[in-house]
FINU-103167 format. One record per residue (C-alpha): x, y, z; residue in one letter. Coordinates in steps of 0.001 Angstrom, whole numbers, plus 524288, in hexadecimal, padded with zeros to 5 digits. Layout:
# FINU-103167
XYZa ...
***
This chain:
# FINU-103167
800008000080000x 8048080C8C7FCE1x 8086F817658068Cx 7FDE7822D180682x 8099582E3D80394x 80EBA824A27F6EFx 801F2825AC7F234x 7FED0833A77F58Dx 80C118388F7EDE8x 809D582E937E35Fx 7FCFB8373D7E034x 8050D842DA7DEECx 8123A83C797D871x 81423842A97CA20x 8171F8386B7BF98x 81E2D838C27B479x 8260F82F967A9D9x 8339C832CC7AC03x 83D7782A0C7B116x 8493E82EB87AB48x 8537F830B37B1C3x 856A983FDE7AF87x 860B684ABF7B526x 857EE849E37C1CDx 853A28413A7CA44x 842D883E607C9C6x 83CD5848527D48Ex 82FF3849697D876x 827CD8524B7CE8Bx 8307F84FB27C272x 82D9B845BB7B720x 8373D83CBA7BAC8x 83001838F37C753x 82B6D82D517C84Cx 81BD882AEB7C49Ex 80F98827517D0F4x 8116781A117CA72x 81FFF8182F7CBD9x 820AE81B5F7D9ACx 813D58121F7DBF9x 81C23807E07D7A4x 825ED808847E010x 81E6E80A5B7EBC3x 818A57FCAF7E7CAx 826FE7F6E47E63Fx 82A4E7FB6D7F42Dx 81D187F7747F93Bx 818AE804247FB64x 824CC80A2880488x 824C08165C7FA63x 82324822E180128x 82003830587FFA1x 824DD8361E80A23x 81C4083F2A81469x 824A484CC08160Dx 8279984875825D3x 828DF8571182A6Cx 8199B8599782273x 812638565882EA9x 816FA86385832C4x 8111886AB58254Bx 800E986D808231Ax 8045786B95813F2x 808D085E9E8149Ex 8010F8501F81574x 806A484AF5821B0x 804758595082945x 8013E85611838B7x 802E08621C84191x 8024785AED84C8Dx 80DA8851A2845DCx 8158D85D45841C0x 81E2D85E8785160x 81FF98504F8527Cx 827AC84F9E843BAx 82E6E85C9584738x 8344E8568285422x 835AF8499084B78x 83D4A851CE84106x 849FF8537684A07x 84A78845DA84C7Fx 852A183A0084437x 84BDB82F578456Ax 840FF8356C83F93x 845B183996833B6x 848FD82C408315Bx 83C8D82702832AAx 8372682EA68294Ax 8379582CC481A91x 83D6B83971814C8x 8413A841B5821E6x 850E484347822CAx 856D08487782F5Ex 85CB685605829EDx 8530785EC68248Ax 85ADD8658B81A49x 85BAC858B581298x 84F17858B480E61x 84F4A8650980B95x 8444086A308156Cx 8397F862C180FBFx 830368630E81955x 835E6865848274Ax 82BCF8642C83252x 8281787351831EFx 81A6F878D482F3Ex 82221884F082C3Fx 82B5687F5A8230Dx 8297587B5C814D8x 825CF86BE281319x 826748644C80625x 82BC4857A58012Dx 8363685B8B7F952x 840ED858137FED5x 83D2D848FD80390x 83DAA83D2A7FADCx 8311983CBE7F133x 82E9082E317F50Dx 836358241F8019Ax 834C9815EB7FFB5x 836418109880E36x 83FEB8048180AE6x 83EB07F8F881367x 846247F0F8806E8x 851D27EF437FDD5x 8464B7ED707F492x 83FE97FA637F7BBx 84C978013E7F699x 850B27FCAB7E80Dx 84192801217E589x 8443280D647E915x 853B580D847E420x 84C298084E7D6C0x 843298118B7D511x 84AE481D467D8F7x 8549F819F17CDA5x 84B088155C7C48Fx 842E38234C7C4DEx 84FAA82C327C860x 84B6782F597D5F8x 852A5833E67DEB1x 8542E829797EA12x 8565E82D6A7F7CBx 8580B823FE804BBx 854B182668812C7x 8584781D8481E50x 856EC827A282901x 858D0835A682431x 8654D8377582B79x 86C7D83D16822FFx 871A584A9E8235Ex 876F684C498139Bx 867DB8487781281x 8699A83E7780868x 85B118365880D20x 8541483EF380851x 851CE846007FA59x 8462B84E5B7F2AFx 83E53847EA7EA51x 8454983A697EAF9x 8405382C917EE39x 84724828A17FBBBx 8489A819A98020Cx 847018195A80F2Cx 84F4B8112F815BFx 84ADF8129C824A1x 842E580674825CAx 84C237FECB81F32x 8521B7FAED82AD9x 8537F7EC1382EC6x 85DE07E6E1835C1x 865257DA4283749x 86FD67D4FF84080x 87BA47CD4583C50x 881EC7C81484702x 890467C2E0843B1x 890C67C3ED8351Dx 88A737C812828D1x 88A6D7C2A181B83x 88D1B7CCC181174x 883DA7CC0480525x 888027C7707F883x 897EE7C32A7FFD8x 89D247B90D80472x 8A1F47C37080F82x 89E507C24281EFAx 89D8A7CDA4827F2x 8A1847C7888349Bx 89AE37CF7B83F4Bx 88E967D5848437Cx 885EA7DD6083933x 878FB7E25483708x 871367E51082B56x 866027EF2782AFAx 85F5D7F50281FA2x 864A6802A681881x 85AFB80A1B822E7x 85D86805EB82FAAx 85E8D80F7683AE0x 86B028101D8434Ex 8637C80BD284F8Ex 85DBD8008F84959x 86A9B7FBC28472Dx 86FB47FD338532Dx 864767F91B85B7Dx 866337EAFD85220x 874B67EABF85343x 873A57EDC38620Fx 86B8B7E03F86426x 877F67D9AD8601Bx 883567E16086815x 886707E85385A9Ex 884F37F58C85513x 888E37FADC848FCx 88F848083084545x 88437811D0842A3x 87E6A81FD884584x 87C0A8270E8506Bx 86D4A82A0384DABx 8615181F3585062x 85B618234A84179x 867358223C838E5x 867628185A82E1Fx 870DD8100382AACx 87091813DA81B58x 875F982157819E5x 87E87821E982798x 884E8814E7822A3x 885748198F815DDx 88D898272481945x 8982D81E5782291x 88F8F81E7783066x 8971A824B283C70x 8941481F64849D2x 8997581E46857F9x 89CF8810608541Ax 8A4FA816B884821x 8B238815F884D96x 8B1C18089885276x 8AAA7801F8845D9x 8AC5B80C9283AE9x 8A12B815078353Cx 8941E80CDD830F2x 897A480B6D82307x 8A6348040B8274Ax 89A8F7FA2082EA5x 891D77F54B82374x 893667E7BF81E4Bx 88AE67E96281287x 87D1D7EF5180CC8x 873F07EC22803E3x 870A97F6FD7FA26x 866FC7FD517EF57x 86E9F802B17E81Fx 8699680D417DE87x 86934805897D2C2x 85F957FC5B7DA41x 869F97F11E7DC3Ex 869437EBD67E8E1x 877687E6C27EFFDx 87CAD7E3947F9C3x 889EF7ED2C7FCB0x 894E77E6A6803F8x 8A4B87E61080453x 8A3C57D9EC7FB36x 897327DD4F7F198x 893E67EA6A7ED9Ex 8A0037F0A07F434x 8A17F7FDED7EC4Dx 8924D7FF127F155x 895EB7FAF17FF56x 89FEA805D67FF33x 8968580EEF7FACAx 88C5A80DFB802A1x 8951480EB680D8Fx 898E981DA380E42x 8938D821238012Ex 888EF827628088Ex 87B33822D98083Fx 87043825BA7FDA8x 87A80824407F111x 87DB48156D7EF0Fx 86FB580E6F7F280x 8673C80B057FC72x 86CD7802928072Fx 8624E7F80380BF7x 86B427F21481536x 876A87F23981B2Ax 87F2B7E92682404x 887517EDBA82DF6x 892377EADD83811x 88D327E83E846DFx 8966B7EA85851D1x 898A07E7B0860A0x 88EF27F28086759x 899287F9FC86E40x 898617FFCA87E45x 898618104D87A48x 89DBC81A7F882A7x 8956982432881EEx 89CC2832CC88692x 896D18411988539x 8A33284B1188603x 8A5DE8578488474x 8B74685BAB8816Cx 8B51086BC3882FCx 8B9C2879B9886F0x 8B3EC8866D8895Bx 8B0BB88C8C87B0Fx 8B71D898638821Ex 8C33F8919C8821Fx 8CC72896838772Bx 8D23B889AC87442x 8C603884D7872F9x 8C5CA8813986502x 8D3FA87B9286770x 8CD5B871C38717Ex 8C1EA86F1086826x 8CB42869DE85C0Ax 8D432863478661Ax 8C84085AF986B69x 8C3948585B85C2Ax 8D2728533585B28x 8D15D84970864B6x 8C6E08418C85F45x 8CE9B839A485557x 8D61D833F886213x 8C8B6831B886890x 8C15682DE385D66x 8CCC38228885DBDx 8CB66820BC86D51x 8BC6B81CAA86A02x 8B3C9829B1869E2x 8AB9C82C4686300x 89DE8833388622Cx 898678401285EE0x 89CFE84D488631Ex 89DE785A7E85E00x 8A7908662386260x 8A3448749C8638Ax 8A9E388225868E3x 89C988858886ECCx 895FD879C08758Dx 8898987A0487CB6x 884A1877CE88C4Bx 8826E8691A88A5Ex 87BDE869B7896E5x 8857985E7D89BDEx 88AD1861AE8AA2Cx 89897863508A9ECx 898108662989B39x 89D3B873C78984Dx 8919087BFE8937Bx 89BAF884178899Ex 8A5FC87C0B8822Fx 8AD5287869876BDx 8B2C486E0487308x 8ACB385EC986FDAx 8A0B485799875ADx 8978084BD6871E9x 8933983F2F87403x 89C6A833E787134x 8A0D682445872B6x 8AAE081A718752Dx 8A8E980DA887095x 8ACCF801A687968x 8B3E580905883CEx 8B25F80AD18920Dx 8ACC88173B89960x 8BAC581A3B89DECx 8C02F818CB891AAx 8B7208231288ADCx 8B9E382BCD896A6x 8C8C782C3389399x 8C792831DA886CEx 8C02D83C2588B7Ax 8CAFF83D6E89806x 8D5E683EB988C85x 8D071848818849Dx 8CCD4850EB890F3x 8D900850F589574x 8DFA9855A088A0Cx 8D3D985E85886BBx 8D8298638E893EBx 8E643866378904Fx 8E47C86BAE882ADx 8DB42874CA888A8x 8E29387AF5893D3x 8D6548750289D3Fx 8CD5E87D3689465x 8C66486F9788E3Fx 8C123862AC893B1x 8B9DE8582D8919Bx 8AAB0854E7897D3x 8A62384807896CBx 8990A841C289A41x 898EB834CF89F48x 89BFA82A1D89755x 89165821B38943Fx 891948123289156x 888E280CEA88745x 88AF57FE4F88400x 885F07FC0C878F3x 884A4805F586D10x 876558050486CDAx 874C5807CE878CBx 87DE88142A875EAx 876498176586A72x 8695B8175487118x 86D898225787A06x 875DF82A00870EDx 86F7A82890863B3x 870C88360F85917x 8612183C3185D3Ex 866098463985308x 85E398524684EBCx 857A584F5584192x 84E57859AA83993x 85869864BE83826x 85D8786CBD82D42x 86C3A86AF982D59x 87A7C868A8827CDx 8857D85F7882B22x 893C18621982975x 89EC28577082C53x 8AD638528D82A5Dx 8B3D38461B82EB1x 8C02684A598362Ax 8CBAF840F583644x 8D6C28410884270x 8E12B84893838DAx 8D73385531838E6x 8D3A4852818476Ax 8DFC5851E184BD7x 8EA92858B28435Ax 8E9A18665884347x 8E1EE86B1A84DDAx 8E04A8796984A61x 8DA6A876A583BFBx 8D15F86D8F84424x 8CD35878BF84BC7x 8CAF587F8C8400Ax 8C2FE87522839E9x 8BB74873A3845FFx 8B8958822084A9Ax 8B38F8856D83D95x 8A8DB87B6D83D68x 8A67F87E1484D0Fx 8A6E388B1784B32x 89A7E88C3B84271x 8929087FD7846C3x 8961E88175856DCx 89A1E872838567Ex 89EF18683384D30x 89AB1859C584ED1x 8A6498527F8526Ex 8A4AA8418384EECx 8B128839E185145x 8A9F182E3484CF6x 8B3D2825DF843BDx 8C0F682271848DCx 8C6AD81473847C6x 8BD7F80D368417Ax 8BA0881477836C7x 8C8C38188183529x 8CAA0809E883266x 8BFC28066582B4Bx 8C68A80DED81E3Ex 8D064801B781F16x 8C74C7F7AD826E5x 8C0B27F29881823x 8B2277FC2A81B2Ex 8B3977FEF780F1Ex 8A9B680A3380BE6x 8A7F4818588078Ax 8A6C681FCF8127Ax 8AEB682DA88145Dx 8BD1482AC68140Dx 8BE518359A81E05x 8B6EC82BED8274Bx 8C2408231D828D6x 8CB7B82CCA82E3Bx 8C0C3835D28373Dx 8BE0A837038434Dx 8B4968414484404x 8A8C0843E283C2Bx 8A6D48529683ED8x 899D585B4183C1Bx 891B7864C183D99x 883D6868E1839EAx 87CFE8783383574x 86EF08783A8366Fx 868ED8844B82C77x 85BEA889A282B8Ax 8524F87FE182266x 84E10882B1815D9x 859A588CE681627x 8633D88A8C80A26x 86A818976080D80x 86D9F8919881C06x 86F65884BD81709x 87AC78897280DE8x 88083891C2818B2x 881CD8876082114x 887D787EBA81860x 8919B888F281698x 8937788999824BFx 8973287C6282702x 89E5187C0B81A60x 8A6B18893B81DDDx 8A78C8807B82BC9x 8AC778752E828A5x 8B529877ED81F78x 8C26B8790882606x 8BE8886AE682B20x 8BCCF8659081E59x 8C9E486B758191Ax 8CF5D865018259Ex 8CC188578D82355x 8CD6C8555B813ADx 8C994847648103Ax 8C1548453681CB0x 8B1A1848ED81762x 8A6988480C81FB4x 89D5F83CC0822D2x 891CC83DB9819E8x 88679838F38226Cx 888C28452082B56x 88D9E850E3820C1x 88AD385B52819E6x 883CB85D2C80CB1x 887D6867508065Cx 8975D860B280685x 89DC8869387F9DBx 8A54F859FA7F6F8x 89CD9850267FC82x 8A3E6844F97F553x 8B0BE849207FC51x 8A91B84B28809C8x 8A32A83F4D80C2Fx 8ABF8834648031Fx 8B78A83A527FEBAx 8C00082FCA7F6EEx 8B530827587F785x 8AA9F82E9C7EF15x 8B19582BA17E27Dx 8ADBF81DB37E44Ax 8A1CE820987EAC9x 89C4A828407DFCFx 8A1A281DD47D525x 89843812537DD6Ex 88BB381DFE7DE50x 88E1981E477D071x 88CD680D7D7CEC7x 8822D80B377D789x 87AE38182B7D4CAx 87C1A81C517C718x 8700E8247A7C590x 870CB82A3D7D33Ax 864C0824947D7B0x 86991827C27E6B3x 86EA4837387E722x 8709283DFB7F4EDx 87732849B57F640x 88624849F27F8FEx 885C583C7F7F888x 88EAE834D47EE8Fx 8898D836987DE8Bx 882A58433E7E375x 88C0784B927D7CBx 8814584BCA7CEF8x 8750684EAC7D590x 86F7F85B3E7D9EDx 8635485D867E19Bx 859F5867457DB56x 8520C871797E3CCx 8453386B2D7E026x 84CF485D677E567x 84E84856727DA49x 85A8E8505A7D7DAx 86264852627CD8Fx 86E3B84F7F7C44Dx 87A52858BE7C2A3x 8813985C357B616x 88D2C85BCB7BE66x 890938585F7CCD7x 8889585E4A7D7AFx 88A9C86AA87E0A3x 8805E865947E971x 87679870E97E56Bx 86AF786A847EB0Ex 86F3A86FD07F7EFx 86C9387C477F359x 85E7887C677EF87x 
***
């Protein structure tokens, strides 16, 4: 039986002939779109899991079918919230990616033009090729969505037909070994397979029944799909790489409606991919397989390393804290922190109320209590001495979790969803943390200086140091296998504002910059970056995008998956009206501008 909103837009689709495949991709409104007929038949091959998507934030506007006043408060305080973004078809957690469609405002404008024209809700491989089929066969433009967490905003796109992955989510336990598919091969461990949407916390609530866990996010609602497919950082990251070095194999649709299986031994330049690549650009994973491991005991410590922002050397004592995190990344820290000249009352007794320096919330893995204590003793007491008795570090009591799931349920990423924002971020390595001090200070002040704080990560280390010779072979940042901190910062800007928009990017830009001509080589980590990068290709792959784009090229020929700054995007452009579009030549990225 057919869904009451398929039929209702069905009535209003327009029709027409055309299938060819033209300088633009079909949109809603032009010939090229696909006739009431068409789209009835595939609703029938997917037994009826086509959608047209409600506008979520239209409960809040009189003009729109799903209007409730009385509704309209409980979305708004929904809005701010990940997990429900990911529960819904179309809704993504940053605002700006879908361009302001239809925010959760009475006083603000609400259409559907920048949300995917129809979701099929995949439960399938089967319902995925349909989709993957029909998107290539008409020259739509093909979109997926796990979870909307996604800050470049790749799950979502105007006018385009989206698969939504989040109830594609079963899961299955291999205890011991697992047979790769189509090899001869034998993983020898623990593993678990779950489909291409499966949540984070599903994962490790079914990993956690057998003493495992597996490397993965810090938020409940993330998906494995795009944070595997951009490398995955974690807590567990320096101990057992990033989430990409910890996947066995996947099954895959790929654009040209071949279904595989991707592993070291079949498929491998697809394996490689798909594994750094970046998701929404080499198919639609359906399932993936992935390394278990030994639930670790977690230290869990809340510091704060600071002076008086009166202090003069306080910017001195602010770069020599950053330095020492390469040393304690490698003593087992590790966690999330960010540094500031003017902190905040924290409302912690004992806790300065005025500071600089470094605070935030972070782990050691399979230690003692006493043990976590002494790296915070060391660093105090040379804090101390580099800071004539001027600096020192405050440390809550440490607290013992002994499993990570246990952890995780306490200390989970709430996040703030629902706001209009931009990311900025560089991978910084031990030779730019460590070698010359004063262009750090530089580097860091200018960032500090115009965002009050900089999001400080040290969240590789040894692992994925050694997984660039340890045979995970995969596609993921180079500069990954030599960082130790993923740094960032965010700008919010007024919505709907182009003019702020561009000023902030030129903020963060101006910002960053003596940063980025610090660490040449190093990039940023895609899943958590900015997206208006002048070299994207050199950002987020660097000497891997050559090969990257050659594969794109094999397994997507007539670009049947396009995201933006993601790899193949050269020739595309976004119009203002949404469509997307070919280039004569490569592409300046204009549809930021509209």
């Amino acid at each position: 039986m057919r869904s009451a909103t398929l039929l209702w837009f069905l009535g209003t689709a327009l029709a027409a002939p055309s299938k060819a495949c033209g300088s633009c991709k079909a949109y809603p409104g032009t010939e090229a779109w696909p006739t009431r007929s068409e789209w009835t038949a595939l609703n029938d091959t997917i037994s009826g899991r086509l959608i047209q998507p409600i506008l979520p934030g239209g409960v809040c506007h009189e003009d729109q079918p799903n209007f409730d006043e009385a509704e309209c408060p409980t979305r708004q305080s929904e809005w701010a919230s990940y997990d429900w973004h990911s529960t819904d078809p179309v809704s993504v957690m940053y605002d700006n990616a879908a361009n302001w469609t239809c925010l959760p405002d009475p006083k603000d404008p609400c259409t559907g033009e920048g949300y995917p024209a129809y979701v099929i809700n995949a439960t399938t491989t089967e319902h995925v090729k349909a989709g993957v089929d029909f998107a290539r066969d008409n020259n739509i433009r093909l979109v997926v969505k796990a979870s909307g967490h996604d800050f470049l905003g790749r799950s979502v796109a105007p006018g385009s037909l989206s698969i939504w992955m989040h109830h594609y989510d079963n899961v299955e336990f291999h205890a011991g070994s697992f047979q790769l598919n189509g090899t001869d091969s034998v993983f020898e461990g623990d593993s678990i397979s779950c489909g291409g949407g499966t949540s984070m916390y599903s994962l490790y609530q079914e990993t956690d029944k057998h003493n495992t866990t597996v490397v993965g996010g810090g938020a409940k609602s993330v998906s494995v799909g795009g944070y595997i497919s951009g490398g995955g950082h974690s807590m567990l990251s320096p101990d057992y790489g990033l989430a990409a070095d910890n996947v066995i194999e996947m099954e895959v649709v790929t654009p040209l409606g071949d279904v595989l299986v991707a592993n070291k031994e079949s498929n491998n330049d697809l394996y490689w991919a798909l594994l750094g690549g970046g998701g929404s650009t080499f198919g639609v994973v359906t399932r993936f397989t992935i390394k278990a491991h030994p639930t670790p005991k977690m230290q869990f410590v809340t510091f704060m390393a600071a002076t008086s922002p009166s202090n003069p050397m306080a910017a001195d004592i602010v770069t020599f804290l950053a330095s020492q995190f390469p040393d304690l990344n490698d003593a087992g820290l590790r966690g999330y922190g960010f540094m500031t000249m003017t902190g905040f009352d924290t409302g912690v007794e004992g806790v300065p109320t005025e500071w600089a320096g470094i605070s935030g919330a972070f782990t050691v893995v399979n230690q003692s209590v006493e043990y976590t204590e002494s790296l915070f003793t060391e660093l105090n007491n040379t804090l101390l001495e580099r800071s004539n008795g001027t600096g020192s570090v405050t440390i809550l009591p440490v607290r013992t979790y002994n499993t990570f799931m246990e952890y995780f349920d306490e200390r989970f990423d709430a996040g703030n969803a629902g706001s209009t924002a931009l990311l900025k971020s560089r991978l910084l390595d031990r030779r730019v943390l460590t070698n010359d001090l004063d262009a750090l200070k530089a580097a860091l002040m200018a960032v500090i200086n115009v965002r009050g704080l900089m999001h400080f990560y040290p969240l590789a280390g040894k692992a994925v140091h050694e997984a660039a010779n340890g045979g995970r072979d995969n596609s993921v940042n180079p500069g990954w296998r030599s960082a130790y901190v993923h740094a960032l910062t965010s700008m919010g800007f007024e919505p709907f504002n182009r003019t702020a928009e561009k000023e902030a990017q030129a903020l963060l830009k101006e910002a960053w910059e003596p940063m980025v001509q610090l660490t040449p080589g190093m990039g940023s980590y895609i899943n958590e970056a900015a997206y208006f990068e002048e070299n994207p290709a050199e950002t987020f792959w660097g000497d891997n995008y050559e090969r990257l784009l050659q594969i794109k090229r094999e397994v997507d020929p007539m670009d049947v998956m396009w995201c933006p700054f993601c790899v193949g995007h050269e020739h595309w452009e976004q119009r203002e009206n949404g469509q997307l579009c070919r280039l004569a030549g490569p592409s300046r990225m204009r549809f930021r501008e509209n």
